[in-house]
C-alpha positions in Angstrom: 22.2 204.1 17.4 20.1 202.5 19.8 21.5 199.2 21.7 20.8 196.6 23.2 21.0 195.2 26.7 20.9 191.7 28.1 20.0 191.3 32.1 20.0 188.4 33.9 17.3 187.9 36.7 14.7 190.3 35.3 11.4 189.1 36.8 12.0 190.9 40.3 14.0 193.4 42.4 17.1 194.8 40.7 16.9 193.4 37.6 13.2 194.3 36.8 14.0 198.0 38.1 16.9 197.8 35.5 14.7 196.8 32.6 12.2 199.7 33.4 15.1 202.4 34.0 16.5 201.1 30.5 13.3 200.9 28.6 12.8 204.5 29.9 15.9 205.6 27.8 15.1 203.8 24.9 17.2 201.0 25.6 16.0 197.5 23.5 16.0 194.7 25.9 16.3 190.9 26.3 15.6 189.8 29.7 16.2 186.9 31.0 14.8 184.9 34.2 13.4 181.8 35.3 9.9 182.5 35.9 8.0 182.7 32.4 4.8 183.8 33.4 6.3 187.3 35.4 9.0 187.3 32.3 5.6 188.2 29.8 3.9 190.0 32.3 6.9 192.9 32.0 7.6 192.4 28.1 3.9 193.2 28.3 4.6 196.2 30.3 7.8 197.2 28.9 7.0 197.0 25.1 5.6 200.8 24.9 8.7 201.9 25.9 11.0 199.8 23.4 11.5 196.6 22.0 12.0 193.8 24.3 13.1 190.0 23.7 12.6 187.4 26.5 14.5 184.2 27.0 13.2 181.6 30.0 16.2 179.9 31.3 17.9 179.4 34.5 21.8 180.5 34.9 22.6 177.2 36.2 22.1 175.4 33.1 24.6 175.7 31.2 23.4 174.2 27.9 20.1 176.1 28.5 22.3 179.6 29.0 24.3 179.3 25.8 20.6 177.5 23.4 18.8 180.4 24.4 21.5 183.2 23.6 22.1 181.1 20.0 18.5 181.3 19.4 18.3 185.1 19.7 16.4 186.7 16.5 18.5 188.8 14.5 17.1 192.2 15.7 18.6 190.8 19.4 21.7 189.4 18.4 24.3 192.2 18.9 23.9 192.8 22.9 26.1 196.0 23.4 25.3 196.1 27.7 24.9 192.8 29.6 24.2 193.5 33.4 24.8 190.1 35.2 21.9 190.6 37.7 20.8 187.0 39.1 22.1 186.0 42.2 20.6 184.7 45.7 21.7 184.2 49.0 20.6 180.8 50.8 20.3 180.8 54.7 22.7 182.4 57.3 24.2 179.9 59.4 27.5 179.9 60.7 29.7 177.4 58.3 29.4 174.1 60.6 25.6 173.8 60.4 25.6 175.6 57.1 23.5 173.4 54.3 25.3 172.0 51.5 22.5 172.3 49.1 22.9 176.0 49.8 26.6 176.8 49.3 25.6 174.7 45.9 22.9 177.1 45.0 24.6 180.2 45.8 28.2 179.2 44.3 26.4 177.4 41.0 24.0 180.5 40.3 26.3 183.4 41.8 29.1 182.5 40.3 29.0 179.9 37.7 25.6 181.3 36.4 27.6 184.6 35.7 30.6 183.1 34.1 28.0 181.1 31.7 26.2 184.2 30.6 29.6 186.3 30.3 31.3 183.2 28.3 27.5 182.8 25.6 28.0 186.9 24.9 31.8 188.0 25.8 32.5 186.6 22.0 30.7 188.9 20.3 32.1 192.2 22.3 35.3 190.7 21.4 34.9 190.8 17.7 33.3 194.0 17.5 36.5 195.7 20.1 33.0 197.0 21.6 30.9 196.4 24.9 29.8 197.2 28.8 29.5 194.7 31.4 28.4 195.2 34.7 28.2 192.6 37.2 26.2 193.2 40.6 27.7 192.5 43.1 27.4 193.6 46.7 28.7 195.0 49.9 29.3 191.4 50.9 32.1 191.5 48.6 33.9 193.9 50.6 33.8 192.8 53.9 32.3 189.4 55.7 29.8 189.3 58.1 28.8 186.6 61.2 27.1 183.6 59.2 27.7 185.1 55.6 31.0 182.7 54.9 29.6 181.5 51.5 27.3 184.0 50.6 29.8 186.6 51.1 32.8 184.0 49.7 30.6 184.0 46.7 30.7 187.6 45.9 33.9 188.4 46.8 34.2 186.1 44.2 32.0 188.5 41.3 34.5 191.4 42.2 37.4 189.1 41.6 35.7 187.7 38.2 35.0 191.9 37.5 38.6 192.6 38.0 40.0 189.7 35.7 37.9 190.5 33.5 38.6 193.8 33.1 41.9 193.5 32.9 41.3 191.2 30.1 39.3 192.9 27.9 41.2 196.1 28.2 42.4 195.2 24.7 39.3 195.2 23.1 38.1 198.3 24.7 35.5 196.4 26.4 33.9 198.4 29.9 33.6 196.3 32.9 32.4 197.3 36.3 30.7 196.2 39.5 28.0 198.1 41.3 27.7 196.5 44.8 24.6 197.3 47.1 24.0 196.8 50.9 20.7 196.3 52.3 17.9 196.9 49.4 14.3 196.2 50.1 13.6 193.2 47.4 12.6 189.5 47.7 16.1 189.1 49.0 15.3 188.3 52.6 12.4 186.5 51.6 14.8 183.5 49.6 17.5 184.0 51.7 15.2 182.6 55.0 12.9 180.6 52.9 9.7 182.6 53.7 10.4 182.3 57.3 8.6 185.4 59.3 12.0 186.6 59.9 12.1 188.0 56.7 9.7 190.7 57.6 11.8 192.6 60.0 14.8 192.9 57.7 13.7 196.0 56.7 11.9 197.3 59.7 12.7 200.5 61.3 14.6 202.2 58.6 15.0 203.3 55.0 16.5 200.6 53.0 17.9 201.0 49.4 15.0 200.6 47.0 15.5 198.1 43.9 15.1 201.8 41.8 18.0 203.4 43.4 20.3 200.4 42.3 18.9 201.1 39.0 19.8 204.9 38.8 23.2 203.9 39.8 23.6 201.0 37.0 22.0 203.4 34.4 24.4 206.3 35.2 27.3 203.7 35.0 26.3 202.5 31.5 25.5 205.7 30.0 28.9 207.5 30.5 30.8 208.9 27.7 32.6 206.1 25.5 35.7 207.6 27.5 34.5 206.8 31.2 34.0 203.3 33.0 33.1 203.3 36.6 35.0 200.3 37.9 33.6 200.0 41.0 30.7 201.3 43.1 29.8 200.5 46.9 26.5 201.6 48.0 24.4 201.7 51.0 21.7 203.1 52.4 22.0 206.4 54.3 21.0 204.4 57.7 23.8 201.7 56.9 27.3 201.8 57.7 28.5 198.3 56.7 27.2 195.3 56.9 26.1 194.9 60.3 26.3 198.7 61.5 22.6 199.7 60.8 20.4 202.9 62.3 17.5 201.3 63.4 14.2 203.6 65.1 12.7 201.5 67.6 
């Protein structure tokens, strides 16, 4: 039977990668993102492979998160995987210059934008004693870094969310598991220092994670037998070590 997968920041990086590694296996989709016009612009792309739904919303809203997912057509409504993919990181200043209106934006759409989503579809798993979630996370989760406090506070936070969760669902034979990258090679750097030049050496001088590899990794997590979840996964890029260990060539 084929199902169906829900992912949240579709139109870029991770999440698009995710779409096109799914569609790839025959996976139907509805992806979700903010920006409408690069939303039909990978339906368009994507609809060879398998059917795909989009819904235009941003996580923050919370009315707007739980319209859309009521409005789904019928052939969308049973969403067997949802991979909570949006996220951002705002900045990286040490916590007493930090900005307020970025701890906002990366608490309201890293955090409360995944419980939204979870809360609109959890429901239906419920009922049906059936379901996979995986939240991404990342290796800021596991450890914190100089000038990271909220970003990293923030998903430390998903892990925490993952754990309750799967302890909660347990009952219902629900999957739950985080996949947490380091470094990948996405618009990341680009949000996170507001198209500041800095953004370009990021990545400079070594082999980052591409937003395909993450995808590999989420696929092969989802696609176990009904008897395997994998929890947890922390991955880096073979010229990283943690978060601010990386192999650099001049």
């Amino acid at each position: 039977m084929t199902k169906t997968a829900l992912i949240t920041g579709a139109t870029s990086g991770i999440g698009e990668a995710t779409a096109y590694e799914f569609a790839k296996n025959g996976i139907k989709l509805i992806l979700c993102g903010r920006r409408a016009e690069r939303l039909n612009t990978i339906q368009r792309a994507l609809k060879k492979l398998t059917d795909v739904h989009i819904l235009n919303f941003d996580v923050r809203d919370k009315a707007s998160v739980f319209k859309a997912i009521e409005t789904l057509p019928n052939e969308f409504k049973t969403i067997d995987i949802l991979i909570n993919n949006a996220g951002n990181a705002h900045g990286l200043d040490p916590i007493h210059t930090g900005s307020i209106e970025d701890w906002d934006a990366m608490m309201d759409i890293n955090v409360k934008g995944l419980l939204y989503v979870s809360k609109a579809v959890i429901p239906q798993m419920t009922e049906r004693q059936s379901g996979h979630i995986i939240n991404i996370g990342s290796s800021a989760g596991k450890e914190v870094y100089p000038k990271g406090n909220i970003y990293c506070a923030s998903k430390h936070a998903v892990l925490a969310i993952t754990e309750g969760m799967r302890i909660d669902l347990n009952p219902y034979g629900i999957k739950v598991g985080a996949i947490n990258p380091g470094l990948v090679e996405t618009e990341f750097s680009q949000v996170r220092f507001k198209g500041d030049k800095i953004a370009d050496s990021v990545y400079k001088g070594f082999k980052a994670l591409q937003a395909k590899d993450v995808a590999e990794v989420i696929y092969f997590a989802i696609s176990r037998p009904p008897h395997v979840n994998i929890a947890d996964v922390l991955m880096f890029c073979t010229a990283q070590a943690n978060s601010t260990t990386v192999k650099k060539e001049l």
